[in-house]
C-alpha positions in Angstrom: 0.0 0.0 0.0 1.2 3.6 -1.0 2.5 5.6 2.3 3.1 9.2 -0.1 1.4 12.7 0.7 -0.6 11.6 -2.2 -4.5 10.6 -1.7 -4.9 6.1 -1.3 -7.3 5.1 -3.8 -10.5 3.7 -3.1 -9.8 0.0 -2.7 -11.0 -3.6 -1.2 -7.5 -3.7 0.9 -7.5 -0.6 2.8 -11.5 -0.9 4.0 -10.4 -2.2 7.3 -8.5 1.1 8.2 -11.2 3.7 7.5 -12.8 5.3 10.6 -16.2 5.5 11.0 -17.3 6.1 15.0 -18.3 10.1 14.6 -16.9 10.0 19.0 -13.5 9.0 17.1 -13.6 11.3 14.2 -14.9 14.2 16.3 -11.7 13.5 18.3 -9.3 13.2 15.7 -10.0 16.6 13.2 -10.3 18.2 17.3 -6.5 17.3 17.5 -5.3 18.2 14.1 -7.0 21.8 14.7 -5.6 22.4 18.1 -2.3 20.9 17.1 -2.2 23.2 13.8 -1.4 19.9 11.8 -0.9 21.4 8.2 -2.9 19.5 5.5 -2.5 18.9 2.0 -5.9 19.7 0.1 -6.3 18.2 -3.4 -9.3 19.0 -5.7 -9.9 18.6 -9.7 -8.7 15.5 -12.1 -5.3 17.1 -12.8 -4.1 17.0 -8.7 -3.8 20.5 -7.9 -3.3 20.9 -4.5 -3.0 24.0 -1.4 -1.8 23.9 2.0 -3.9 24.3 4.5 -4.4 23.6 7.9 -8.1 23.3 10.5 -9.1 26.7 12.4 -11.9 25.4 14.2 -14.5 22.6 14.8 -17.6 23.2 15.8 -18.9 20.0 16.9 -22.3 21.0 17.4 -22.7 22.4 14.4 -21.0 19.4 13.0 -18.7 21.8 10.8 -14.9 22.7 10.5 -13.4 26.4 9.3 -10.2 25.8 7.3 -7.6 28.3 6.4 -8.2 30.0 3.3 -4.7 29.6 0.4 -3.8 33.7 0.1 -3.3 32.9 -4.0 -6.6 34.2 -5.9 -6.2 31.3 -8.3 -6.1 28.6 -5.7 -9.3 29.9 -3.2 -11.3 30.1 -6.4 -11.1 26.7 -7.9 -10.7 25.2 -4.1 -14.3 26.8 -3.8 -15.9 25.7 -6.8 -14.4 22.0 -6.4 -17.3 19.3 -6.0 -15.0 17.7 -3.5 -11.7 18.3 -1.8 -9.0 15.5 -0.4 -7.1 16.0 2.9 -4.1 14.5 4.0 -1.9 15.3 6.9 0.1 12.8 9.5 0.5 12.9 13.1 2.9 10.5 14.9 3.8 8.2 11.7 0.0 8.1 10.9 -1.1 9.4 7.8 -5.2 10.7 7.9 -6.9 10.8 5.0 -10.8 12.1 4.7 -12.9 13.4 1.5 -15.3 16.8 2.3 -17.3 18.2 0.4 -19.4 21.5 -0.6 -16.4 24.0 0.7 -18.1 27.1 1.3 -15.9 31.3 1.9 -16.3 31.5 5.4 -14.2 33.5 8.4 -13.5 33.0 11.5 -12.3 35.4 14.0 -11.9 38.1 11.1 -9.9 35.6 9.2 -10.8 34.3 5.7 -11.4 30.7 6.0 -13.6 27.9 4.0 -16.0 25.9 5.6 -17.7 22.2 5.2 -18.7 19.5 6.6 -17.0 17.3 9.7 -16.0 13.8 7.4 -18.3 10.8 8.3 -15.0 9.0 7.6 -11.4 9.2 8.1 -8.6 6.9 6.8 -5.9 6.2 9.2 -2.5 4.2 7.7 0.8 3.6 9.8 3.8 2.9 7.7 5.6 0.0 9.4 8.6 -0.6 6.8 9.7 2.8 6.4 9.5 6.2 7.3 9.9 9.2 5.3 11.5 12.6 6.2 11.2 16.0 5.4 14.9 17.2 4.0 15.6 20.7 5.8 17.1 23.3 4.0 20.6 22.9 5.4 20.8 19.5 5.0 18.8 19.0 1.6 18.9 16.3 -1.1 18.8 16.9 -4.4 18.2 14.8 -7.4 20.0 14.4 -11.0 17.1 13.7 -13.0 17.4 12.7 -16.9 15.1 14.4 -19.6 16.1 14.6 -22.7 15.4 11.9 -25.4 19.0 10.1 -25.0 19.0 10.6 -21.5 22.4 12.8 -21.6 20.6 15.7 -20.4 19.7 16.2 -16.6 18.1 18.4 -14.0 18.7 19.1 -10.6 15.5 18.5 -8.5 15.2 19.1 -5.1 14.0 16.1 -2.5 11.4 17.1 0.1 11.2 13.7 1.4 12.5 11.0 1.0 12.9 7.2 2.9 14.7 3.6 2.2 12.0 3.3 0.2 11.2 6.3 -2.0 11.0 10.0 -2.4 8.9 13.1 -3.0 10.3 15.6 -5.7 10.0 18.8 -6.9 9.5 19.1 -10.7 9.1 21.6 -13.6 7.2 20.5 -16.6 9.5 23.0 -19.3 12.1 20.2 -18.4 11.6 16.6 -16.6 8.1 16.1 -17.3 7.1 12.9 -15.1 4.7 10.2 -16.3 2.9 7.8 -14.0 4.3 4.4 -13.7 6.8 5.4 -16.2 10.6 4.0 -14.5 13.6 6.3 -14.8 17.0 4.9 -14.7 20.5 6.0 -13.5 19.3 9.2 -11.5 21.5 10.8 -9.3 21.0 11.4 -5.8 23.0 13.3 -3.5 22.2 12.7 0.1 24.2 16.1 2.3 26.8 14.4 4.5 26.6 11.0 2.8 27.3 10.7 -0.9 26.2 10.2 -3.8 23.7 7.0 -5.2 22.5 6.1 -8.4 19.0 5.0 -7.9 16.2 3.5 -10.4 13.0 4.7 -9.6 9.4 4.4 -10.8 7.0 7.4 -10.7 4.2 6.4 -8.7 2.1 9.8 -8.4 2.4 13.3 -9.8 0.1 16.2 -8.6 0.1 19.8 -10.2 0.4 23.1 -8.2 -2.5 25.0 -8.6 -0.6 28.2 -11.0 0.5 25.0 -13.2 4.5 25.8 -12.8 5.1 22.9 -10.8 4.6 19.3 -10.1 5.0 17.2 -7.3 6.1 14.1 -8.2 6.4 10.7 -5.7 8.7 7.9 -7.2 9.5 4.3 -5.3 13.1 3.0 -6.0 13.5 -0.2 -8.1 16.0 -2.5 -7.3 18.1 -0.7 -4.8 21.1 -1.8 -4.4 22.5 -2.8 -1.0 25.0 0.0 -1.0 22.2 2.6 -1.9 20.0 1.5 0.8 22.7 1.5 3.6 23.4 5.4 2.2 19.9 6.1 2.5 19.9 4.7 5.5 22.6 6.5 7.3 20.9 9.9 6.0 17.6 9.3 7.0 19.1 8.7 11.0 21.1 12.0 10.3 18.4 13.5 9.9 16.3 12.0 12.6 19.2 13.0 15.3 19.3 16.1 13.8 15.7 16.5 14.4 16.0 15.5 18.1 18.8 17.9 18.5 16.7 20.6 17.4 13.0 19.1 19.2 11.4 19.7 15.7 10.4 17.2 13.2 11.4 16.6 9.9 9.1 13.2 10.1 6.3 12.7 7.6 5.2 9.0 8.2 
């Protein structure tokens, strides 16, 4: 099963770890508000996505105020979507839900959209690997070919990444991702470690919202021993640095 930012399909397999009890729910979106989890919200076929995060739930009203993107673009086709997708991870759990009906709202003073408290939430623990947000100071970057003989690359940069896959940031103009498409002999340069060639297979891409950039979430094929002992080793960097610092970099 997929652990990415990136929504879980609906599917036979993952039935048993969708939430239903509105006591359990109720308690859940109550901790990601008062926590000030930020959310991933997707809408529309193409993935566009915003960050966001929960202002308020008002339980009684059975209703939650989110906080409303500052771009133009993104709060206007966020509020005419049929449906929006929510993703965000506390403690190595990632919580999905679908709401719909997002209406302008405020609370406070403060522009916000409103909806509906889910009648279901999706709650996955990744128990083979976890991924990590790559700080600026210690960032990896990846060496990405694009053109047609594959003698052409682009630097991308990671914004997670685990033993077991990564999260990059890319620009159509140049490496234009396909899903399930596999990309040999890419480059990766993990800050403190090295450097690892890695095979990897693009397993989700989601457009920004202004169209300029894509997401894109890749597994590694056939990692080699050497690769996954790197990967490894920077991943616990990171995790001590992390601890050091009493912030986390941790995204599942």
């Amino acid at each position: 099963m997929d652990r990415t930012p990136f929504p879980e399909p609906e599917a036979p397999e993952l039935e048993s770890y969708w939430l239903y009890s509105k006591f359990e729910i109720d308690a859940l979106v109550t901790r990601l508000c008062d926590d000030r989890v930020p959310m991933t919200v997707y809408w529309g076929r193409d993935g566009e996505f915003a960050v966001s995060q929960i202002m308020k739930v008002d339980g009684v009203r059975n209703e939650m105020h989110f906080d409303l993107p500052n771009q133009p673009l993104q709060q206007s086709q966020l509020l005419e979507a049929a449906e929006l997708v929510c993703i965000a991870f506390v403690e190595n759990i990632k919580m999905q839900f679908t709401i719909g009906a997002p209406r302008r709202s405020s609370d406070g003073g403060y522009p916000t959209f409103l909806c509906a408290i889910p009648e279901r939430v999706l709650r996955l623990q990744r128990r083979e690997y976890y991924r990590v947000r790559t700080p600026e100071g210690l960032s990896a970057s990846c060496l990405v070919p694009y053109s047609g003989d594959r003698a052409q690359y682009e630097s991308l940069r990671v914004l997670d990444v685990s033993v077991g896959g990564l999260a990059m940031l890319a620009y159509p103009r140049h490496f234009d991702p396909n899903v399930t498409s596999v990309i040999d002999r890419c480059y990766l340069d993990l800050p403190g470690v090295g450097t690892v060639t890695v095979r990897m297979r693009v397993a989700h891409v989601a457009t920004s919202a202004d169209g300029l950039s894509r997401r894109c979430g890749c597994e590694f094929v056939d990692l080699s021993p050497q690769a996954r002992m790197m990967l490894q080793r920077y991943v616990h960097r990171l995790d001590v640095e992390q601890r050091h610092r009493g912030g986390s970099y941790k995204v599942a």
